[in-house]
N, CA, C and O of each residue as an XYZ file, in Angstrom:
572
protein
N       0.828     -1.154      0.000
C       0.000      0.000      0.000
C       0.896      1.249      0.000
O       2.014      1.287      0.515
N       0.469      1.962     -0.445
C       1.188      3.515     -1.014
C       0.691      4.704     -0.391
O      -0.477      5.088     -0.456
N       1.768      5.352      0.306
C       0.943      6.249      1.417
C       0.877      7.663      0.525
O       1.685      8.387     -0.057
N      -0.657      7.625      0.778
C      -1.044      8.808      0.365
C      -0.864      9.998      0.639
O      -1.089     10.797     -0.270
N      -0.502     10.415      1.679
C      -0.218     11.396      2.955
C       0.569     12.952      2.112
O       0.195     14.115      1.966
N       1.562     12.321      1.793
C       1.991     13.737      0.847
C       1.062     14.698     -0.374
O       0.768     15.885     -0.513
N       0.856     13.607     -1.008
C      -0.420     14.104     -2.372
C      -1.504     14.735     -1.452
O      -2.009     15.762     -1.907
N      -2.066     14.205      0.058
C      -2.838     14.771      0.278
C      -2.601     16.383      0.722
O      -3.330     17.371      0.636
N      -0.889     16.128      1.368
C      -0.904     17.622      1.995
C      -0.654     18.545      0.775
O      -1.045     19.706      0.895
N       0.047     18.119     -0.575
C      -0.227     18.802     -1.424
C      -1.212     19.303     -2.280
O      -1.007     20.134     -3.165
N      -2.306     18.774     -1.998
C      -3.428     19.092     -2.294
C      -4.523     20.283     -1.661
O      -5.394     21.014     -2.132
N      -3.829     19.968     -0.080
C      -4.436     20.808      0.418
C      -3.982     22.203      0.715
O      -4.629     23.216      0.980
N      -2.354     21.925      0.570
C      -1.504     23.147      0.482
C      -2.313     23.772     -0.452
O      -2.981     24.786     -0.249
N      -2.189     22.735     -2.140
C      -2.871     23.456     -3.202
C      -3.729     24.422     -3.095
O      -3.550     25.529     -3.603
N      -4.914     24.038     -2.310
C      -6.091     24.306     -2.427
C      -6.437     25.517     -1.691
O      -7.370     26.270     -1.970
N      -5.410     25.673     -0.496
C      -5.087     27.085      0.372
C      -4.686     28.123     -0.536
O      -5.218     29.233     -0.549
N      -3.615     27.719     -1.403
C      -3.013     28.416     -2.479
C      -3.774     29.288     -3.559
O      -3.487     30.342     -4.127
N      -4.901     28.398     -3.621
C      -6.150     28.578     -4.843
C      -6.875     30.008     -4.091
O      -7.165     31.027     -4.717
N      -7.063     29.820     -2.736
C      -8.070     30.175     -2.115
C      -7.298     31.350     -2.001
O      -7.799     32.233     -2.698
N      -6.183     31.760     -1.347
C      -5.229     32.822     -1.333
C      -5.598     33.760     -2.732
O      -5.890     34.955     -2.749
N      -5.517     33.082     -3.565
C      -4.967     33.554     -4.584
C      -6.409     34.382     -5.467
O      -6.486     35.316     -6.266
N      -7.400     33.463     -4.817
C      -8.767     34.097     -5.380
C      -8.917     35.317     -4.526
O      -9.238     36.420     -4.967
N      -8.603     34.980     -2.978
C      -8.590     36.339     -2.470
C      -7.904     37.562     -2.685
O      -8.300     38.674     -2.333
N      -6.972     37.323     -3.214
C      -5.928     38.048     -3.405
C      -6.981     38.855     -5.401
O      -7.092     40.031     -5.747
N      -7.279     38.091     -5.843
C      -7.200     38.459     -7.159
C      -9.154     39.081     -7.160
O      -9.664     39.450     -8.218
N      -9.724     39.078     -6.215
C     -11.153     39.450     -5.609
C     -10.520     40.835     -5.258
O     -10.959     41.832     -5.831
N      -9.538     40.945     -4.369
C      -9.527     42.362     -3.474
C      -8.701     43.190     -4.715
O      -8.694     44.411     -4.871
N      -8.284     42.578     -5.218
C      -7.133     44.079     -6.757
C      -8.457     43.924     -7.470
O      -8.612     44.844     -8.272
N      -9.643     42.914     -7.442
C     -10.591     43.405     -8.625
C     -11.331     44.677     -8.135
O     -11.617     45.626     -8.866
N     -11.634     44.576     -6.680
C     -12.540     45.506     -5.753
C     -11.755     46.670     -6.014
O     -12.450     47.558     -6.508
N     -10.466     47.009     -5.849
C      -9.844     47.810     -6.098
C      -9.197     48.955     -7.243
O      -9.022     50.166     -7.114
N      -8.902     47.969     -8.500
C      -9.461     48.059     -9.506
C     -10.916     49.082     -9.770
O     -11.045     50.286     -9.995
N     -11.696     48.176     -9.648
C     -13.008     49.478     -9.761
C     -13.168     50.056     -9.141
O     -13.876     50.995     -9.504
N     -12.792     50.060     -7.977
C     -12.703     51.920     -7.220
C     -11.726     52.615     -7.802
O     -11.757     53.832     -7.984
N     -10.713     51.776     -8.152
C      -9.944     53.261     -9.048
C     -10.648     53.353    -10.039
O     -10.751     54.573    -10.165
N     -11.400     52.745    -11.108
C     -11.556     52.954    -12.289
C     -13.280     53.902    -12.130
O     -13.748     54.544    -13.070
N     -13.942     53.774    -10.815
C     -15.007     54.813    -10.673
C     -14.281     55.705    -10.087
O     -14.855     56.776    -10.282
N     -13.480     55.849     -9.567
C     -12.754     57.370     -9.355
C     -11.985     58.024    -10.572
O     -11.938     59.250    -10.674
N     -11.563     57.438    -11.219
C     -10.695     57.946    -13.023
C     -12.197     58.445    -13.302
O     -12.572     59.593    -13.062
N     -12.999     57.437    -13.837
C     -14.451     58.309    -14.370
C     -15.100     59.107    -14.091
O     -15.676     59.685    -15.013
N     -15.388     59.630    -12.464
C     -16.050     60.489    -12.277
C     -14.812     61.910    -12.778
O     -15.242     62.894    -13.380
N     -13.615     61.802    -12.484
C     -12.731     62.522    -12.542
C     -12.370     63.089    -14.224
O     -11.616     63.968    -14.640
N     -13.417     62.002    -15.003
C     -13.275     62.368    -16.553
C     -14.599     63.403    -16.383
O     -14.538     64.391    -17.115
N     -15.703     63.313    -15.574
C     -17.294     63.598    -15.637
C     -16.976     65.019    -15.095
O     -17.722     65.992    -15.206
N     -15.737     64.996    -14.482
C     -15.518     66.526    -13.742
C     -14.980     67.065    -14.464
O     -15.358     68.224    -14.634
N     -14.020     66.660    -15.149
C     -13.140     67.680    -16.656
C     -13.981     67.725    -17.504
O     -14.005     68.892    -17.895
N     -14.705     67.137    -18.036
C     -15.765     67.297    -19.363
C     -16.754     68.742    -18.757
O     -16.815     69.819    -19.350
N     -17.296     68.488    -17.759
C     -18.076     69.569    -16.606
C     -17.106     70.382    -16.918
O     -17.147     71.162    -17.869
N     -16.171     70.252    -16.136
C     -15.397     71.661    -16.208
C     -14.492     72.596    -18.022
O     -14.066     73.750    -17.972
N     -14.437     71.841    -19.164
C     -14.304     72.051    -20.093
C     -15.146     73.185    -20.589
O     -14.855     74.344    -20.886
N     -16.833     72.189    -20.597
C     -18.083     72.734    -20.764
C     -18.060     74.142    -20.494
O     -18.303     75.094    -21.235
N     -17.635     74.074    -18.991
C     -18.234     75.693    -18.526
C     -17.371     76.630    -18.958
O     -17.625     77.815    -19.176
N     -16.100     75.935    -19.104
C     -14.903     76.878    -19.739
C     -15.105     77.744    -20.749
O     -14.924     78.961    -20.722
N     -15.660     76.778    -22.045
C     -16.508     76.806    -23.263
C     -17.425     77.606    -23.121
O     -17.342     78.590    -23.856
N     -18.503     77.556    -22.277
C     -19.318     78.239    -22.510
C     -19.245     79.777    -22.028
O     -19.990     80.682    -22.405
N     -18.281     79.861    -21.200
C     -17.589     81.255    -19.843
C     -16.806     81.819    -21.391
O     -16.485     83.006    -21.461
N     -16.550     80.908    -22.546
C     -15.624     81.898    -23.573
C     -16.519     82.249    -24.214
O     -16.132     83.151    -24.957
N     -17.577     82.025    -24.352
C     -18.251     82.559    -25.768
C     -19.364     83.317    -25.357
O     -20.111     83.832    -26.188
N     -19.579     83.454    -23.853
C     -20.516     84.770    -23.201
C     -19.948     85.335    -22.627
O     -18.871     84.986    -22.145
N     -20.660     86.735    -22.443
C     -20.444     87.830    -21.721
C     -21.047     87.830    -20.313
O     -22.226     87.577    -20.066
N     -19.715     88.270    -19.057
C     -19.598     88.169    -18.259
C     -21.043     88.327    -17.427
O     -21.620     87.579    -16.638
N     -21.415     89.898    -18.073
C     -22.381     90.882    -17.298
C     -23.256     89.953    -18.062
O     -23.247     88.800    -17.631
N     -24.094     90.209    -19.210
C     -25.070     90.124    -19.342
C     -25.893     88.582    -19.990
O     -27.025     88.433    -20.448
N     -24.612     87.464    -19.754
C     -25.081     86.100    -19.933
C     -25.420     86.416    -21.824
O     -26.545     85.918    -21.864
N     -25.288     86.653    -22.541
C     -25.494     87.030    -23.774
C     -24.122     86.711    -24.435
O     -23.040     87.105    -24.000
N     -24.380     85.644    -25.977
C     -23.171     85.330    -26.490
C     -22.213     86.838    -26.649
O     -22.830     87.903    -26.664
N     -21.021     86.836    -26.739
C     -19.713     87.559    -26.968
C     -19.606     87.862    -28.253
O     -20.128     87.256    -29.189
N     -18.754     89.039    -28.308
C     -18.379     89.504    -30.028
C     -17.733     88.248    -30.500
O     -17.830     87.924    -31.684
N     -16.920     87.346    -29.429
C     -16.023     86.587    -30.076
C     -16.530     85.319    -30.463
O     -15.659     84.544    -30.858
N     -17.900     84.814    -30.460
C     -19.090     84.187    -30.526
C     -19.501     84.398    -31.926
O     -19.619     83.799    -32.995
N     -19.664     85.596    -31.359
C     -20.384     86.237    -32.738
C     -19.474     86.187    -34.265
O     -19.830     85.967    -35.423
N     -18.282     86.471    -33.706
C     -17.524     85.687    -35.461
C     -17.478     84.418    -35.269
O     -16.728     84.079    -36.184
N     -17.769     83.434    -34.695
C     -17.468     82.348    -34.710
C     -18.847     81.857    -35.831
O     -18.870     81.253    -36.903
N     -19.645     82.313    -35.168
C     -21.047     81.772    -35.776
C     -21.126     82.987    -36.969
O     -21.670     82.187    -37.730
N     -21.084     83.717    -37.451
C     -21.417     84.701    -38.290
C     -21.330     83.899    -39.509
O     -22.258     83.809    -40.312
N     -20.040     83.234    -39.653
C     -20.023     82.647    -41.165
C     -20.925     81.251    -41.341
O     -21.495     80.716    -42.291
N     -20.749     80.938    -39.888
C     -21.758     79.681    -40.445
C     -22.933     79.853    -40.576
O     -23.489     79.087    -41.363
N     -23.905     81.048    -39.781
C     -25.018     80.999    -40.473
C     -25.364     81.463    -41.360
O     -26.461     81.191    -41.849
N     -24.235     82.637    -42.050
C     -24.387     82.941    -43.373
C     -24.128     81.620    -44.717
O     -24.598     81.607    -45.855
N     -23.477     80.897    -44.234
C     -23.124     79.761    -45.190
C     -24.875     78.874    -45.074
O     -25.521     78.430    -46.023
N     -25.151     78.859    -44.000
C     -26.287     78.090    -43.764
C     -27.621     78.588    -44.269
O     -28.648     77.954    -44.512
N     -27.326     80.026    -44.378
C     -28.848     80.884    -45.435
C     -28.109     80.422    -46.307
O     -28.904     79.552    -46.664
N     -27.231     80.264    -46.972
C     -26.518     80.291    -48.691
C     -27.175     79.279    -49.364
O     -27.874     79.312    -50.376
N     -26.685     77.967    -48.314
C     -27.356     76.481    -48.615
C     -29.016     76.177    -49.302
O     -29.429     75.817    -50.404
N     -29.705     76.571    -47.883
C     -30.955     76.747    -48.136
C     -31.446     77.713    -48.706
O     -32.651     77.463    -48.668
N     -31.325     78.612    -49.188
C     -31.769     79.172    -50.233
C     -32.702     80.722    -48.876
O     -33.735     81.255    -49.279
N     -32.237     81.054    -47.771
C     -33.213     81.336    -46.981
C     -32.154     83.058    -46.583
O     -31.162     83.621    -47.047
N     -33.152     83.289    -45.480
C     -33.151     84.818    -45.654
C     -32.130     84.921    -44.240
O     -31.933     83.850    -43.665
N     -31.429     86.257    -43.619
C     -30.281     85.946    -42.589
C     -30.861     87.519    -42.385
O     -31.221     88.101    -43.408
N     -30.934     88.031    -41.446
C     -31.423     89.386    -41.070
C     -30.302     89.403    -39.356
O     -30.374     88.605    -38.422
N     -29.163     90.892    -39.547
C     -28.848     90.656    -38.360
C     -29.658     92.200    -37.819
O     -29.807     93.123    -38.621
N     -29.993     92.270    -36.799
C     -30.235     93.710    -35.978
C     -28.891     94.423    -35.105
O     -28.178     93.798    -34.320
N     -28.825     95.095    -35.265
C     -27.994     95.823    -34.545
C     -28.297     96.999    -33.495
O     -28.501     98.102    -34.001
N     -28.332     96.938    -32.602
C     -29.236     97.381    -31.587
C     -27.969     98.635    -30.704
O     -26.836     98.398    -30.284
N     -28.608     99.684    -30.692
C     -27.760    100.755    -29.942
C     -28.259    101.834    -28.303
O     -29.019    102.802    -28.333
N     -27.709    101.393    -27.303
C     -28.759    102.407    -26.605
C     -27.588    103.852    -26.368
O     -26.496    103.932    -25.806
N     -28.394    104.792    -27.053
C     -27.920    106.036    -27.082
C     -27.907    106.679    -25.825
O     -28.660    106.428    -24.885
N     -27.288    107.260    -25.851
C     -26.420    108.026    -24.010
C     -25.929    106.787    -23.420
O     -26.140    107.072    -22.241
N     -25.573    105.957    -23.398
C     -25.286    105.123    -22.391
C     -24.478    105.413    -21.764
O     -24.575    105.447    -20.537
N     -23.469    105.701    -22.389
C     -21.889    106.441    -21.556
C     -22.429    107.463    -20.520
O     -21.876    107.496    -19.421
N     -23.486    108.317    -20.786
C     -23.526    109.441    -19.984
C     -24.269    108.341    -18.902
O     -24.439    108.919    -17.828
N     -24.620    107.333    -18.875
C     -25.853    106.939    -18.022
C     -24.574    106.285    -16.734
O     -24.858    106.332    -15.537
N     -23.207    105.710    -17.225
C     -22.143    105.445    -16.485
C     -21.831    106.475    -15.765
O     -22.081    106.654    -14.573
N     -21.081    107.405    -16.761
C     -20.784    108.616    -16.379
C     -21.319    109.218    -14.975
O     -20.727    109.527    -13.941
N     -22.875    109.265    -15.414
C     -23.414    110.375    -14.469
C     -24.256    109.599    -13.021
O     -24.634    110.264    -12.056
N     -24.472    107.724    -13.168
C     -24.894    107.181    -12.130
C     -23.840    105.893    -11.662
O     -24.060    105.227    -10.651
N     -22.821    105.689    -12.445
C     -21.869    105.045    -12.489
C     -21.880    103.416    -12.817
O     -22.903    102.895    -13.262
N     -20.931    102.813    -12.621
C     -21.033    101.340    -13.432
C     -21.763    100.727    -13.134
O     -22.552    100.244    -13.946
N     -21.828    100.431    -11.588
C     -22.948     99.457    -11.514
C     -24.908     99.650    -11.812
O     -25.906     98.994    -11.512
N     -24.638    100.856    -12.508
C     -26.195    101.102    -12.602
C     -26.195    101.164    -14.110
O     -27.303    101.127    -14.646
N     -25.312    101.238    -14.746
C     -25.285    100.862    -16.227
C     -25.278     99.642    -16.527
O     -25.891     99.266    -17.526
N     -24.522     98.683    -15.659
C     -24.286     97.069    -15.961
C     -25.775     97.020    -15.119
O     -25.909     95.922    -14.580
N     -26.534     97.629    -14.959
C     -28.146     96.523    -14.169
C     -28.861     97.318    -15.319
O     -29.994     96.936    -15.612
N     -28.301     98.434    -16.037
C     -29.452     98.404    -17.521
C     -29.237     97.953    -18.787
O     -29.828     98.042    -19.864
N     -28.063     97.357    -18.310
C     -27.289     96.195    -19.992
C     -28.406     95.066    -19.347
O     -29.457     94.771    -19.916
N     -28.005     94.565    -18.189
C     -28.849     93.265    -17.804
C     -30.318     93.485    -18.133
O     -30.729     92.791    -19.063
N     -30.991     94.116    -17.694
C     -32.017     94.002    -17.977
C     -32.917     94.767    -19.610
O     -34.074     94.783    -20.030
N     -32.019     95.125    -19.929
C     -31.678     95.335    -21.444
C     -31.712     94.004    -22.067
O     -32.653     93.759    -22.822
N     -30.733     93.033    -21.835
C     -30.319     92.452    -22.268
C     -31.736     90.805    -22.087
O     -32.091     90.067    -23.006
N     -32.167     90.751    -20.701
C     -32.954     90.072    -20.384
C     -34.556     90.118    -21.175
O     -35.245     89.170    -21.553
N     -34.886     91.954    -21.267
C     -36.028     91.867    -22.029
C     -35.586     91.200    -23.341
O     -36.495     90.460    -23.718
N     -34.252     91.172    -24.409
C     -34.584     91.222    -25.415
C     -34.632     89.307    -25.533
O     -35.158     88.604    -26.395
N     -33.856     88.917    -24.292
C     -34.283     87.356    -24.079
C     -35.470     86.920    -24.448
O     -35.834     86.080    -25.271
N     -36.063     87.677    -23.655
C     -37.756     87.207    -23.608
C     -38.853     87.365    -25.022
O     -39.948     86.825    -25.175
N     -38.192     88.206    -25.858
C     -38.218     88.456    -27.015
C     -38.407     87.474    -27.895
O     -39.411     87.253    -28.572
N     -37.363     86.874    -27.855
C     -36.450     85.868    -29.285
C     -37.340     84.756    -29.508
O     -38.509     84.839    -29.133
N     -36.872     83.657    -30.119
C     -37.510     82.506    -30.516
C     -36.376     81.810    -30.107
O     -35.337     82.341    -29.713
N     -36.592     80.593    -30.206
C     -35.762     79.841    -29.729
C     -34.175     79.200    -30.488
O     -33.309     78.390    -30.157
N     -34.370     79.872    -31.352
C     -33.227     79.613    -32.536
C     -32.356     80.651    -32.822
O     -31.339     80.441    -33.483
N     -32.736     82.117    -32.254
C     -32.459     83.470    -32.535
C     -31.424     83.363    -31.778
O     -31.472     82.850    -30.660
N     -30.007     84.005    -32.498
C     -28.835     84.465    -31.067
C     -28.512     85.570    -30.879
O     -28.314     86.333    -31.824
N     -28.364     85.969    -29.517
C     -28.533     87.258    -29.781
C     -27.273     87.492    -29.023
O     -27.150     86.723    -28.070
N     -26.281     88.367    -29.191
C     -24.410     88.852    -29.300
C     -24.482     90.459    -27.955
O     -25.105     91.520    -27.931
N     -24.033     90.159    -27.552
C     -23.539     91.922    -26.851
C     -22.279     91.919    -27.755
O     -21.455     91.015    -27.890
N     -22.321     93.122    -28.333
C     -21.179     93.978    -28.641
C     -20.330     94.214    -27.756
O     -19.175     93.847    -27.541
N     -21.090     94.910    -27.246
C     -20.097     96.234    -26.416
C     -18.502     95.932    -25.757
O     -17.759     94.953    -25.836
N     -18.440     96.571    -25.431
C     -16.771     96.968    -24.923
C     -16.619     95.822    -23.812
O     -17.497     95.690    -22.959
N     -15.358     94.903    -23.845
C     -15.022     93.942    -23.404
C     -14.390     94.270    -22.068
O     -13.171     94.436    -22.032
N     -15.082     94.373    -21.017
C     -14.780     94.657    -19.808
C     -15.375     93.691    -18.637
O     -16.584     93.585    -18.839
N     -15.100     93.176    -17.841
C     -15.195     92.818    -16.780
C     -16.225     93.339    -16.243
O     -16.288     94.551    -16.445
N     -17.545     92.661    -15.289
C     -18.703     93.454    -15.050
C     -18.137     94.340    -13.569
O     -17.063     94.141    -13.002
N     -18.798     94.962    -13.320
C     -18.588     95.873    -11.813
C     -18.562     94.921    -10.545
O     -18.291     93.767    -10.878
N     -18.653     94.991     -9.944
C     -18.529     94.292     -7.979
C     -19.422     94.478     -7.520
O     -19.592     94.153     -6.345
């Protein structure tokens, strides 16, 4: 008779080994996806933060209204886009006269609350496809 005794402890060594090894390869998986949901949310926060970048470049500070620098961006394409369709492109150009004196004589922050709400009626205005640009002088709003 042939003693079994070794094959068995190697078997069971084995089998500790197995078990180790699943544990071992369970806890880098657990781990693993906590890093890999922390990389992703951390992509969900740069894309977020891109976005607003993007959108902080192509409006104006004060009055939430696309930027001159907006405004060439898109100028040619929707002129290319009446060209296409065969359709009509109308821009307005809108001026409020005295304004300077309205700085001047009540100062910035009461000129930047009549751009805003300048700017808000003509919101309420539009259609939903209409864009509407501030010109004006590229300054930083008041405090």
């Amino acid at each position: 008779m042939t003693d079994i005794t070794p094959r068995k402890r190697a078997e069971e060594e084995t089998k500790k080994i197995n078990e180790l090894l699943e544990s071992r390869i369970l806890q880098r998986t657990i781990e693993l996806k906590t890093a890999n949901q922390v990389l992703q949310n951390e992509v969900i926060e740069r894309k977020k933060a891109e976005q607003a970048l993007a959108r902080q470049a192509n409006l104006d500070a004060l009055t939430g209204l696309y930027n001159r620098r907006y405004f060439d961006l898109r100028a040619d394409e929707e002129i290319a886009r009446a060209d296409r369709k065969g359709s009509c492109l109308a821009i307005l150009l809108c001026d409020l006269d005295h304004f300077k004196s309205i700085n001047d004589t009540l100062g910035h922050q009461t000129g930047d609350r009549v751009l805003k709400s300048v700017a808000q009626s003509i919101q309420e205005c539009i259609r939903e496809i209409d864009l509407v640009f501030r010109w004006g002088e590229m300054r930083s709003p008041s405090s």
